[in-house]
mmCIF file of the C-alpha atoms, coordinates in Angstrom:
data_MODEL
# 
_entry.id   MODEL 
# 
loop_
_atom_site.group_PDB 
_atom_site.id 
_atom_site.type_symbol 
_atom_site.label_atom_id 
_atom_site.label_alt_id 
_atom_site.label_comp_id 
_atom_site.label_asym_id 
_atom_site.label_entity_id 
_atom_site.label_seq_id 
_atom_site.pdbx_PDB_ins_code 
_atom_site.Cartn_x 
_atom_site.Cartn_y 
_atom_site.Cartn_z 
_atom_site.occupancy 
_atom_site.B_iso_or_equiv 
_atom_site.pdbx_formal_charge 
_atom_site.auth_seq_id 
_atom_site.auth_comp_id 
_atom_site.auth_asym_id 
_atom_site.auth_atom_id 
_atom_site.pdbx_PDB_model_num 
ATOM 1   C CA . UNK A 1 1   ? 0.000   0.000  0.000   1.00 0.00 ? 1   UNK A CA 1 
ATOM 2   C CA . UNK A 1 2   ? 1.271   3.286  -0.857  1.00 0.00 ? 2   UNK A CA 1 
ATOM 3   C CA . UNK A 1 3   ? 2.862   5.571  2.159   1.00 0.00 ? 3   UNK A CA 1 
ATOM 4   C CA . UNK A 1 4   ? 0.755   8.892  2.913   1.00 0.00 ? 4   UNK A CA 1 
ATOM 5   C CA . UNK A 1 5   ? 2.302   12.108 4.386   1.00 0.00 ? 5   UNK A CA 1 
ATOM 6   C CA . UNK A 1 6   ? -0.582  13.035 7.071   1.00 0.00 ? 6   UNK A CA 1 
ATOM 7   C CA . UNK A 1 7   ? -0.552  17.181 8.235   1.00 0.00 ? 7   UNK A CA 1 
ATOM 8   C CA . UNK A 1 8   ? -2.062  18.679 11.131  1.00 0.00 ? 8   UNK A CA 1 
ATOM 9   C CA . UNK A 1 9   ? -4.991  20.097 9.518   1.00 0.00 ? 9   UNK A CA 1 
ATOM 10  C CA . UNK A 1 10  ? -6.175  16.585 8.241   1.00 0.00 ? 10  UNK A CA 1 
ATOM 11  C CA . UNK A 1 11  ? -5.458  14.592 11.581  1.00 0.00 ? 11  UNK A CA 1 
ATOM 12  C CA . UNK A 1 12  ? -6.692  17.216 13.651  1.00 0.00 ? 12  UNK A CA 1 
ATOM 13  C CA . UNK A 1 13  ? -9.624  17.113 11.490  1.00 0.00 ? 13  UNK A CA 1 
ATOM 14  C CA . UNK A 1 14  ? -9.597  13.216 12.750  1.00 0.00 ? 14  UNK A CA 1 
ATOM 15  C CA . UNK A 1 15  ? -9.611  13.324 16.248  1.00 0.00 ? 15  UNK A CA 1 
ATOM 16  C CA . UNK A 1 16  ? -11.354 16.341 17.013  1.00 0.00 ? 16  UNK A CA 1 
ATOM 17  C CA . UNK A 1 17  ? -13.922 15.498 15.124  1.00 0.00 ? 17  UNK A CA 1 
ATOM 18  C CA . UNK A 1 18  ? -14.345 18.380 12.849  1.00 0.00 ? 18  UNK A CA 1 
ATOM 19  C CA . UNK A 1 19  ? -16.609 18.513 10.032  1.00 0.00 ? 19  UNK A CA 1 
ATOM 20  C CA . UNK A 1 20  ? -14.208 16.872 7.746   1.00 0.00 ? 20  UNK A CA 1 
ATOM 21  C CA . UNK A 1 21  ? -13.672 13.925 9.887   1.00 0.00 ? 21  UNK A CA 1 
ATOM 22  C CA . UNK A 1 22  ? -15.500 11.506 7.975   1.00 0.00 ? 22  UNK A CA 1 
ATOM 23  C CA . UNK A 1 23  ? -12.942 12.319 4.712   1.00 0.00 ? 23  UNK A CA 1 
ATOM 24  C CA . UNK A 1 24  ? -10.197 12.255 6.877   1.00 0.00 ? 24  UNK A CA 1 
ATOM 25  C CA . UNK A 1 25  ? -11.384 8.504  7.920   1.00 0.00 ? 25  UNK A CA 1 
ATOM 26  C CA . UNK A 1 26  ? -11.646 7.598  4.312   1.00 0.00 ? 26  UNK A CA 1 
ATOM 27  C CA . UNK A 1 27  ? -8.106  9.549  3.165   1.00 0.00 ? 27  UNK A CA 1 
ATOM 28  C CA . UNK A 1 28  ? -5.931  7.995  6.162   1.00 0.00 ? 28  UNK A CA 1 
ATOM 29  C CA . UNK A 1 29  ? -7.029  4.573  6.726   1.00 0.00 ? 29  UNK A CA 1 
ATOM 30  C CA . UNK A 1 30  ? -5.846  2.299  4.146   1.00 0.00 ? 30  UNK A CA 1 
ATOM 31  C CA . UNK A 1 31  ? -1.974  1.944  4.312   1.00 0.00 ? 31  UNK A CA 1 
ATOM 32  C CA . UNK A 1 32  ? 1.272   3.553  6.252   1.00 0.00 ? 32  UNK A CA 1 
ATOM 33  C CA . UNK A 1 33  ? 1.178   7.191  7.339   1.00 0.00 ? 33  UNK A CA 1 
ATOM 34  C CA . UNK A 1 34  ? 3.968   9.308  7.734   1.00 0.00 ? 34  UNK A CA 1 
ATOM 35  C CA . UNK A 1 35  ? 4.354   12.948 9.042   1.00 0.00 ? 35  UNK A CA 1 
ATOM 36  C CA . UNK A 1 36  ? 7.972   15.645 10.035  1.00 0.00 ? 36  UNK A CA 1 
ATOM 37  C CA . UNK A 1 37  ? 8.050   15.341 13.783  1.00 0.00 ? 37  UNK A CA 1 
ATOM 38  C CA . UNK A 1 38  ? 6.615   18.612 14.010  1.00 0.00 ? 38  UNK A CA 1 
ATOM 39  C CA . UNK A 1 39  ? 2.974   16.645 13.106  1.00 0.00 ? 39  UNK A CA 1 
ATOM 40  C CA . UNK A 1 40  ? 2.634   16.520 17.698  1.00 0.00 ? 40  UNK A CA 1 
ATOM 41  C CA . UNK A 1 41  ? 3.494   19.960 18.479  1.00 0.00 ? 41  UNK A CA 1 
ATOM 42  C CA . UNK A 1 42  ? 0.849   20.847 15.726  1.00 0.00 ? 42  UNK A CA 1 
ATOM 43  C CA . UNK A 1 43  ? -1.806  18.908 17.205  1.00 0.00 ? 43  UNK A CA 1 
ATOM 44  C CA . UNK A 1 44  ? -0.952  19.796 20.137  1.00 0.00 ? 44  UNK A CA 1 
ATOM 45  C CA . UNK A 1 45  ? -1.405  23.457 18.978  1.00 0.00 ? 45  UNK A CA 1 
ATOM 46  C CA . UNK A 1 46  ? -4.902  22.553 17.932  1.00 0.00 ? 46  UNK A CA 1 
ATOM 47  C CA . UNK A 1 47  ? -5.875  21.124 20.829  1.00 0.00 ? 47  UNK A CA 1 
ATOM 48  C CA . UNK A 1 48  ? -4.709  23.920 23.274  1.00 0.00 ? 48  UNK A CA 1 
ATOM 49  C CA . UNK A 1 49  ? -6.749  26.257 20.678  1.00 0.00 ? 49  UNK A CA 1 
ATOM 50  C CA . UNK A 1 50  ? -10.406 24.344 21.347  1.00 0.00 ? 50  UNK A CA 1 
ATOM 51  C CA . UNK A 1 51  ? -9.080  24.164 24.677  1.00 0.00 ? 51  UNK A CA 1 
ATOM 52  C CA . UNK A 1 52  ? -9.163  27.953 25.008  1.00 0.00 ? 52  UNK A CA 1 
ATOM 53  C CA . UNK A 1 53  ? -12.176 28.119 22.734  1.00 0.00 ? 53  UNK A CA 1 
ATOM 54  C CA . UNK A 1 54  ? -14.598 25.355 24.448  1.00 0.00 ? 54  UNK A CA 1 
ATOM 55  C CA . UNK A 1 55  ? -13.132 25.025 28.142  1.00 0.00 ? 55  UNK A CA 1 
ATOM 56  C CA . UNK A 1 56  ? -16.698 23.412 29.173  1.00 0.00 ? 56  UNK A CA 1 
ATOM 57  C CA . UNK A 1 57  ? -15.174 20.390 26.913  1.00 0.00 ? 57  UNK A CA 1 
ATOM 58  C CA . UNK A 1 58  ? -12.084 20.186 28.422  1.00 0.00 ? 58  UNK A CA 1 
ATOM 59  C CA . UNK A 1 59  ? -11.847 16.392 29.251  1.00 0.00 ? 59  UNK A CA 1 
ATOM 60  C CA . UNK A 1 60  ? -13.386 15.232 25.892  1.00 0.00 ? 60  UNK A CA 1 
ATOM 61  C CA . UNK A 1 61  ? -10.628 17.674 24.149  1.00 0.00 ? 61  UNK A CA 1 
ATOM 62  C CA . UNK A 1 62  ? -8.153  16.195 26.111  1.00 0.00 ? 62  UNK A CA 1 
ATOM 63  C CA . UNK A 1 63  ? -9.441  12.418 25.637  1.00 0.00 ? 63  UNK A CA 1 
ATOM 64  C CA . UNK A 1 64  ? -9.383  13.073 21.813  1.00 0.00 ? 64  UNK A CA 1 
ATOM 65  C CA . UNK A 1 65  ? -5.767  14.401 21.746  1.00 0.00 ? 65  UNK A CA 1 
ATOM 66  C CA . UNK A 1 66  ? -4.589  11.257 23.842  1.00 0.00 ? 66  UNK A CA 1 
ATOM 67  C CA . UNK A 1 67  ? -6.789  9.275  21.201  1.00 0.00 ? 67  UNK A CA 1 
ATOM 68  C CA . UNK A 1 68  ? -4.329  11.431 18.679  1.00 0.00 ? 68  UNK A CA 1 
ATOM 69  C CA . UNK A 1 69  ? -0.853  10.430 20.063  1.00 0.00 ? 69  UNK A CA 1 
ATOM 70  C CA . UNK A 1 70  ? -1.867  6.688  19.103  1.00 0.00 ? 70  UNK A CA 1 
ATOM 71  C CA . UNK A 1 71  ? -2.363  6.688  16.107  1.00 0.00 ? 71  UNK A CA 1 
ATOM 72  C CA . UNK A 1 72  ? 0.415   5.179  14.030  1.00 0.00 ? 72  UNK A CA 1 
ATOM 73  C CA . UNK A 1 73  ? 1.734   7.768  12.250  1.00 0.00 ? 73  UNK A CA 1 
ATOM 74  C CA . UNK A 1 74  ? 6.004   7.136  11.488  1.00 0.00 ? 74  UNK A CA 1 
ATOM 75  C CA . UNK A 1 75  ? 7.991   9.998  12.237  1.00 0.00 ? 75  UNK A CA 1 
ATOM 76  C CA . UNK A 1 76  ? 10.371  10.887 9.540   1.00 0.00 ? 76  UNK A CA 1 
ATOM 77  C CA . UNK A 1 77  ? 12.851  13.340 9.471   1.00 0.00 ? 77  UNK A CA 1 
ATOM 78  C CA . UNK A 1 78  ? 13.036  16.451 6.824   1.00 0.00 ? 78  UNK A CA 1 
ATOM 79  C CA . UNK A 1 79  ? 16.128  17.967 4.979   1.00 0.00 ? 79  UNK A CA 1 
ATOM 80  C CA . UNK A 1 80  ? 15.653  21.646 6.795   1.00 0.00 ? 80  UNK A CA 1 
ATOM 81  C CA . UNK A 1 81  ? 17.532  23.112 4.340   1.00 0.00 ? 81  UNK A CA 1 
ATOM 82  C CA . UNK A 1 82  ? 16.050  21.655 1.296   1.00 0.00 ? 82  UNK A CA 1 
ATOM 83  C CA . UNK A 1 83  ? 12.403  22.827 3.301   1.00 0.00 ? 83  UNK A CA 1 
ATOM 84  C CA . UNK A 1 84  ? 13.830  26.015 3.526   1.00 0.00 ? 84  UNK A CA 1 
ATOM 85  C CA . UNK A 1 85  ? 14.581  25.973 -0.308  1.00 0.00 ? 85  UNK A CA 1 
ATOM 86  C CA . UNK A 1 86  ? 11.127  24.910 -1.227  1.00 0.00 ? 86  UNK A CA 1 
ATOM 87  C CA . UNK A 1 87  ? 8.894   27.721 1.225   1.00 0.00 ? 87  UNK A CA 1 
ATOM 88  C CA . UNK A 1 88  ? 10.726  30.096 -0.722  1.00 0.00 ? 88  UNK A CA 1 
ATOM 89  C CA . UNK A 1 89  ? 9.906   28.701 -4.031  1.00 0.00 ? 89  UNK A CA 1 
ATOM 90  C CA . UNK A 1 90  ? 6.472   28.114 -3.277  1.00 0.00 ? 90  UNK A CA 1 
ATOM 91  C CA . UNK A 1 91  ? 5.597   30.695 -0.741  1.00 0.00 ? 91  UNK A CA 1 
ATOM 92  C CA . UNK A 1 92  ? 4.691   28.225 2.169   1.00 0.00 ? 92  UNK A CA 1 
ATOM 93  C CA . UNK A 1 93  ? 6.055   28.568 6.019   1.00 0.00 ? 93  UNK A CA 1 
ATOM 94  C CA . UNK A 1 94  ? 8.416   26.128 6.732   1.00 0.00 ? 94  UNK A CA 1 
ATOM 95  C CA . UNK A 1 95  ? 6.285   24.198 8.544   1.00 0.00 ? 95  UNK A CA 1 
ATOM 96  C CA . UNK A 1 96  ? 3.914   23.570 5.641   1.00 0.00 ? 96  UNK A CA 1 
ATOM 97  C CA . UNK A 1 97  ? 6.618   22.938 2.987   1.00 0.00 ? 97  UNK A CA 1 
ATOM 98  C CA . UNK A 1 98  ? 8.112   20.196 5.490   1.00 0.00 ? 98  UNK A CA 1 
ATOM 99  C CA . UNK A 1 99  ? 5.156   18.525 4.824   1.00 0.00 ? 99  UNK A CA 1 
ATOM 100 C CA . UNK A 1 100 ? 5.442   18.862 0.859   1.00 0.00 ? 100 UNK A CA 1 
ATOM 101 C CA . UNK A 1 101 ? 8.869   18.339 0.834   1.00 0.00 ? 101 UNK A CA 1 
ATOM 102 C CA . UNK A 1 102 ? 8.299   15.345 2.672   1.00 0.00 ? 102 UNK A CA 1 
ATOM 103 C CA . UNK A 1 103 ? 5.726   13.988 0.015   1.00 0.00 ? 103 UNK A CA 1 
ATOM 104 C CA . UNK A 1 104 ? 7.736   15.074 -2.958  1.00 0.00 ? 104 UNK A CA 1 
ATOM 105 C CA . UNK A 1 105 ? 10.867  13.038 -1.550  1.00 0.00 ? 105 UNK A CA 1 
ATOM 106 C CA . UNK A 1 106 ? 8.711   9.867  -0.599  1.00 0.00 ? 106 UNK A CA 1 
ATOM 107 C CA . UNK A 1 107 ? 6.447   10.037 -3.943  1.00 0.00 ? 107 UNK A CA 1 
ATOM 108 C CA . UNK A 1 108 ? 3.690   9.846  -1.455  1.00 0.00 ? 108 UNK A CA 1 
ATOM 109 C CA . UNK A 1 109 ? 0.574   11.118 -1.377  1.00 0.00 ? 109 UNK A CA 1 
ATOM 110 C CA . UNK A 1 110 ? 0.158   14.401 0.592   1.00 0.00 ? 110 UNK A CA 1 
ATOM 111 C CA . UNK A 1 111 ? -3.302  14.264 2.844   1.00 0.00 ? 111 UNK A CA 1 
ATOM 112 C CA . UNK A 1 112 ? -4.103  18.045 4.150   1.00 0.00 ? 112 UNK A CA 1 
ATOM 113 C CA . UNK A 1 113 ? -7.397  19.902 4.286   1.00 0.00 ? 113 UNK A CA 1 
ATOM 114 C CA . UNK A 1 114 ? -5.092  23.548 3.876   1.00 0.00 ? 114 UNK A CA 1 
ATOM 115 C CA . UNK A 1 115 ? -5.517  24.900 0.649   1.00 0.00 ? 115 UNK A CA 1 
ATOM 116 C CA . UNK A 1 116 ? -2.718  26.801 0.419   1.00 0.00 ? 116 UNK A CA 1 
ATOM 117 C CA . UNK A 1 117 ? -0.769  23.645 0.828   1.00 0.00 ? 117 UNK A CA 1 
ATOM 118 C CA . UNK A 1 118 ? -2.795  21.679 -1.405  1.00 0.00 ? 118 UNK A CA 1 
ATOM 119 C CA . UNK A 1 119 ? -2.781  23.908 -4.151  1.00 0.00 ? 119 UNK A CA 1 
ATOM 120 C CA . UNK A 1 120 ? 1.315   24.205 -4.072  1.00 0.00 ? 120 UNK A CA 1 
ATOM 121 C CA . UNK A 1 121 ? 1.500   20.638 -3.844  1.00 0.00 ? 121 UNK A CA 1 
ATOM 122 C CA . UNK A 1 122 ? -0.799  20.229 -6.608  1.00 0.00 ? 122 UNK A CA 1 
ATOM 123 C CA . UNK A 1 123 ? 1.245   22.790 -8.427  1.00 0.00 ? 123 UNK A CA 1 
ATOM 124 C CA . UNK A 1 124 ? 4.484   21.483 -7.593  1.00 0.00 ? 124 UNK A CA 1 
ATOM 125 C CA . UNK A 1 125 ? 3.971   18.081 -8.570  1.00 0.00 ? 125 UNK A CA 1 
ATOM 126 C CA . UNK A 1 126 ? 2.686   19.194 -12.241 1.00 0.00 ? 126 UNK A CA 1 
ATOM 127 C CA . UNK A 1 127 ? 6.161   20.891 -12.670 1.00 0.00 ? 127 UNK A CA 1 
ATOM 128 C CA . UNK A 1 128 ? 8.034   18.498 -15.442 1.00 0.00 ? 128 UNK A CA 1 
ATOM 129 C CA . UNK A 1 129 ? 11.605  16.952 -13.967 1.00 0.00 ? 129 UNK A CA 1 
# 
């Protein structure tokens, strides 16, 4: 089965049950997911953002990002300065175009519900060579 680069939008998406959830079922569950390290501090970014936002829900929050952290997801480590290389060319942050570089270097399948990142990945990858 073919690897898939998983961001944060898409597995937050996941496990806090956002509208998109259902996709995100579909997208993530047939084969090996891989994300940059920076995939936990992301979530956990998300998390302490509906924390802030819904603090009546804190324990189901909380219970959803623990259901997060076990997911299998392989950590897999990014050339910074290659990521660095490709933000610039594309105009993404790096955190975004560690995610794309990531896919481009695996020939994986990027998974993200960001536009921005979806449309330079689907722009990148129609670039000949």
């Amino acid at each position: 089965m073919p690897v898939r680069v998983v961001d944060a939008s898409a597995l937050g998406a996941l496990v806090f049950g956002e509208p998109k959830a259902e996709e995100m079922v579909k997208a993530l569950s047939n084969g090996p997911l891989v994300a940059p390290a920076l995939l936990w501090f992301e979530l956990a970014s998300i998390c302490l953002r509906k924390l802030m936002s819904y603090p009546k829900q804190t324990d189901q929050i909380l219970k959803a990002f623990r259901f997060g952290t076990h997911l299998s997801v392989e950590m897999v480590e990014v050339d910074h300065s290659a990521v660095i290389e490709l933000a610039t060319e594309v105009g993404l942050t790096t955190y975004d175009a560690s995610y794309l570089w990531l896919a481009i270097h695996l020939s994986a399948e990027l998974v993200t519900l960001d536009r921005k990142l979806r449309k330079a990945a689907a722009g990148f990858m129609k670039k000949p060579g």
